[in-house]
TORSE-468354 format. One record per residue: residue number from 1; x, y, z of N, C-alpha, C in turn. Coordinates in Angstrom, 2 decimals. Last residue first. Example, Ala and Ser with C-alpha at 12.3 -4.5 7.8 and 13.67 -1.06 7.14 Angstrom:
BEGIN
{2, {12.85, -2.25, 7.08}, {13.67, -1.06, 7.14}, {12.90, 0.03, 7.87}}
{1, {13.19, -5.69, 7.80}, {12.30, -4.50, 7.80}, {13.20, -3.30, 7.80}}
REM end
This chain:
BEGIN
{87, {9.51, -7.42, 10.81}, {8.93, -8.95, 11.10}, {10.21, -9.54, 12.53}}
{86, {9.99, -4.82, 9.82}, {8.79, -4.80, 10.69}, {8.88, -6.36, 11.33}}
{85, {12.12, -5.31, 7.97}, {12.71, -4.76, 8.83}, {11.13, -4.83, 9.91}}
{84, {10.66, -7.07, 6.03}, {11.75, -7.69, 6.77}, {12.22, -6.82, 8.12}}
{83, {9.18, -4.72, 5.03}, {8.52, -5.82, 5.78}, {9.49, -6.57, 6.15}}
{82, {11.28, -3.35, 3.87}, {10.27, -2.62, 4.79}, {9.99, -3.46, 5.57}}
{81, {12.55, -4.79, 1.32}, {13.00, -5.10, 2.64}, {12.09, -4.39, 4.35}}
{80, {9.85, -5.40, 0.31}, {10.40, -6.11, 0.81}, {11.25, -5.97, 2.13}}
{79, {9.71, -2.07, -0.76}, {8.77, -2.73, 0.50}, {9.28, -3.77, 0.69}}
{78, {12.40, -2.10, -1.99}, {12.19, -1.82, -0.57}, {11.31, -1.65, -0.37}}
{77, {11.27, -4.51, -4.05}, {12.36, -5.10, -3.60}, {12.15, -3.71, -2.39}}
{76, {9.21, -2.80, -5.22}, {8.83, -4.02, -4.68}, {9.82, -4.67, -4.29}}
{75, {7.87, 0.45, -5.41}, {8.95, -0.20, -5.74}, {9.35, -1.19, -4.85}}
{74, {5.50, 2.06, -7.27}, {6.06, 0.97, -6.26}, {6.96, -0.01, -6.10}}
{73, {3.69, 5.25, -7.35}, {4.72, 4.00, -7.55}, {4.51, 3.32, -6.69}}
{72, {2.33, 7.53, -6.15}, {3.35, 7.46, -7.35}, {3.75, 6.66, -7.85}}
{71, {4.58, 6.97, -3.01}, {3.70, 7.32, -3.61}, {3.60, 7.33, -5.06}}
{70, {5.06, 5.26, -0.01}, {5.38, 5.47, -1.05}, {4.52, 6.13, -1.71}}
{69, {4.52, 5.09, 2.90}, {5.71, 4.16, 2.44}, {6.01, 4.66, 0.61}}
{68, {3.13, 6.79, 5.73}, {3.35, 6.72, 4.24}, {4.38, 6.09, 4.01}}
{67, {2.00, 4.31, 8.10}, {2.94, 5.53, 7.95}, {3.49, 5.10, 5.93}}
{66, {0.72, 2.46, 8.99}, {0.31, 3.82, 9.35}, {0.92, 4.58, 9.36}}
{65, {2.04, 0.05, 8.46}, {1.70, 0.07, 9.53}, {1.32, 1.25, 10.03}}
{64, {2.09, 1.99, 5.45}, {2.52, 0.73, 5.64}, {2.61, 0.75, 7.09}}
{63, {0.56, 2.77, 1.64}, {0.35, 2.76, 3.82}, {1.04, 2.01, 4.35}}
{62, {0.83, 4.32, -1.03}, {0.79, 3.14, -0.22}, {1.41, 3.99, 1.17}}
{61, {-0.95, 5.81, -3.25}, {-0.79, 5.99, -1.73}, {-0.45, 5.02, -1.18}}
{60, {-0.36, 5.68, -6.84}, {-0.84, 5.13, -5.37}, {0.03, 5.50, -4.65}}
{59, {-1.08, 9.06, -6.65}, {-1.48, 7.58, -6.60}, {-1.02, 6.63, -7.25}}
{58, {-0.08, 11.82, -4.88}, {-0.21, 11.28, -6.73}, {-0.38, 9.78, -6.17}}
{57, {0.17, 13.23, -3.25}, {-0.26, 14.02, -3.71}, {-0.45, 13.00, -5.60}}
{56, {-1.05, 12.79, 0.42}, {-0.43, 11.82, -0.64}, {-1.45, 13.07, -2.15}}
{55, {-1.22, 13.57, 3.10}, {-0.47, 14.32, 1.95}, {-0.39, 13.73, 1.33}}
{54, {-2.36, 11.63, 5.39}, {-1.11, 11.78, 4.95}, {-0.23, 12.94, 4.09}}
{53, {-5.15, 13.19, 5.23}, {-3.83, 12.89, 7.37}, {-2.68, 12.55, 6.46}}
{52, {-6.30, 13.48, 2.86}, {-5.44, 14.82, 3.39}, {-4.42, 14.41, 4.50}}
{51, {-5.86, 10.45, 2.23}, {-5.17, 11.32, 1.09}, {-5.13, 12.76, 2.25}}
{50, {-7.97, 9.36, 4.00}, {-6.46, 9.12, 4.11}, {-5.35, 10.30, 3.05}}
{49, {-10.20, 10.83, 3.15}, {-9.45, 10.56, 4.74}, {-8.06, 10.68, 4.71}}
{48, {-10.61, 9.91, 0.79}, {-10.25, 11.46, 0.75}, {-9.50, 11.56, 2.44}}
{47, {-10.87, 6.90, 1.58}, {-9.66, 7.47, 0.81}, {-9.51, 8.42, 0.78}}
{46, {-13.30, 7.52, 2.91}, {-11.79, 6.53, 3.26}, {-10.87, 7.43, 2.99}}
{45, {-14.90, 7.94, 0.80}, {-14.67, 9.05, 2.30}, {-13.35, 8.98, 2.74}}
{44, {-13.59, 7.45, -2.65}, {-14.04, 7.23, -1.64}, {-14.21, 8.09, -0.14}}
{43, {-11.74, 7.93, -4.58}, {-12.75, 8.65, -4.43}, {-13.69, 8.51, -3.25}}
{42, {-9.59, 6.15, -4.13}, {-9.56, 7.31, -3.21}, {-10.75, 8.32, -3.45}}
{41, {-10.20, 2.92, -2.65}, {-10.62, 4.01, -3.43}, {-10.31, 5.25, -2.75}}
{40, {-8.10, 0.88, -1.11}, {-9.11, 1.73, -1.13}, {-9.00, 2.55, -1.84}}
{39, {-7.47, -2.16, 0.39}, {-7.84, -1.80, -1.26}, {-8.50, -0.52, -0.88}}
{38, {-5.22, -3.90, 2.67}, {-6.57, -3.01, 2.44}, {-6.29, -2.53, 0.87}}
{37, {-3.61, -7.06, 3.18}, {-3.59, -5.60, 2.05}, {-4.75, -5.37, 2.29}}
{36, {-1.30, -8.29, 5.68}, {-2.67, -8.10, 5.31}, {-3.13, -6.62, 4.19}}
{35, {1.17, -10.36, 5.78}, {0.57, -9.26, 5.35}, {-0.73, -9.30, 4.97}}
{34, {2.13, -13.10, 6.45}, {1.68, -12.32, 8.06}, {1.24, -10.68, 7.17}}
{33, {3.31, -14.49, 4.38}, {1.08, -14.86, 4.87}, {0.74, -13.86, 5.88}}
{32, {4.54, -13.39, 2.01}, {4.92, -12.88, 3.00}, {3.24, -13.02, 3.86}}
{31, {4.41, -14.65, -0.91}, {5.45, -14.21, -0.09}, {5.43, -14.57, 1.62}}
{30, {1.72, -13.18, -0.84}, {1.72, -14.80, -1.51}, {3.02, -15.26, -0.56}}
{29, {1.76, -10.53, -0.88}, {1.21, -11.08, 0.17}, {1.23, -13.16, 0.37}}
{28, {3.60, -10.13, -3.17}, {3.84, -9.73, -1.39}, {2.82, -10.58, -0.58}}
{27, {1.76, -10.41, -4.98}, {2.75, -11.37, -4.62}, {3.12, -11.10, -4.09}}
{26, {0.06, -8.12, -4.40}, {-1.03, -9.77, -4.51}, {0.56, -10.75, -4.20}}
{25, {1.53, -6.00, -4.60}, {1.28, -6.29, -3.60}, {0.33, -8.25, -2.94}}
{24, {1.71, -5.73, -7.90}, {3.38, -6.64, -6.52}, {2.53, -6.36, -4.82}}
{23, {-0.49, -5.40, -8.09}, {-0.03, -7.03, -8.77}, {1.22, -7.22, -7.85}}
{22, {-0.70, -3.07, -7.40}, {-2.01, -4.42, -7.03}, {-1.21, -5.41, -6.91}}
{21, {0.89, -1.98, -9.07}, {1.29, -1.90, -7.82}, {0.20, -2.66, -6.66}}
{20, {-0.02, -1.78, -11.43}, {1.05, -2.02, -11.17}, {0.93, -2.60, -9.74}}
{19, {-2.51, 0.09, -10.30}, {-3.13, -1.37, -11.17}, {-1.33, -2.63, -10.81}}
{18, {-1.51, 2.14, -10.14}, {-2.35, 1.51, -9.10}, {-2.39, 0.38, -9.40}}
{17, {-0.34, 2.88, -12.49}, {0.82, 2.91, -11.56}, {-0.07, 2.11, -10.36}}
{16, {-2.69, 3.63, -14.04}, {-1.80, 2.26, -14.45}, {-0.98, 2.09, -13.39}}
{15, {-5.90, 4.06, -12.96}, {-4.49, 4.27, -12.86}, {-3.81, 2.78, -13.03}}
{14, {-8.65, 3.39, -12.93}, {-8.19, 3.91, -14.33}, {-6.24, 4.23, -14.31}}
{13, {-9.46, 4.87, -9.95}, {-10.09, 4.31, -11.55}, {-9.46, 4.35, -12.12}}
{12, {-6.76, 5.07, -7.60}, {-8.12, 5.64, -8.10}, {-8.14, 5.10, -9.51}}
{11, {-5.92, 3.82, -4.31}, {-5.42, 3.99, -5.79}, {-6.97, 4.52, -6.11}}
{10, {-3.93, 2.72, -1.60}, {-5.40, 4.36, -1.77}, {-4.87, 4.56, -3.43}}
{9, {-3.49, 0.29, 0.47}, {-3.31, 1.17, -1.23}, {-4.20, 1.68, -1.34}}
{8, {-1.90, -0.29, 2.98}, {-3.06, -0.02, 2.43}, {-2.73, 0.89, 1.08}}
{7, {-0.92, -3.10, 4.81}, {-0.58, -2.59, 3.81}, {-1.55, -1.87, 3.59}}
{6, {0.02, -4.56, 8.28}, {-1.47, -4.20, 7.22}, {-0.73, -2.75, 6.64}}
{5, {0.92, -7.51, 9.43}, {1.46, -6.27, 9.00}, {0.28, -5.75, 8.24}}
{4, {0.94, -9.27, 12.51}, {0.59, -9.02, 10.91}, {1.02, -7.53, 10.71}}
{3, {3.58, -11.65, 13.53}, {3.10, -10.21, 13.88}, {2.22, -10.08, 12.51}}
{2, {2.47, -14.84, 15.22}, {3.01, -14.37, 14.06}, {2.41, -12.92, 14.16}}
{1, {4.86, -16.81, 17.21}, {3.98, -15.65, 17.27}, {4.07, -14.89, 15.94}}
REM end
């Protein structure tokens, strides 16, 4: 039984810390087949959505089964272990 896990990154135009944090989520998901990554703009409805229900005050907004996991950054050994502790 495989559980999925759905990641969501609320990044905006032009951010290097978003752009970063694409690239360890593309090999998280290479990793790890039961993750599913959403991409969202935070100029977007979505994304202004998600930016006030969480508080995310600097990008990227990462989401992790619907609960803020990080912001600002990303730091790719504890989302690892995050998703070990969800599987």
């Amino acid at each position: 039984m495989n559980k999925k896990i759905t990641i969501i990154e609320i990044s905006s135009p032009g951010c290097h810390h978003c752009e970063k944090a694409k690239e360890i989520l593309e090999e998280i998901k290479q990793e790890f087949p039961e993750v599913e990554v959403r991409y969202v703009d935070i100029l977007s409805k979505e994304g202004q959505n998600l930016v006030q229900r969480y508080e995310i005050m600097s990008s990227p907004g990462i989401i992790v089964e619907g609960e803020l996991f990080s912001v600002g950054g990303l730091d790719k050994n504890q989302l690892i272990e995050k998703i070990r502790s969800l599987l």
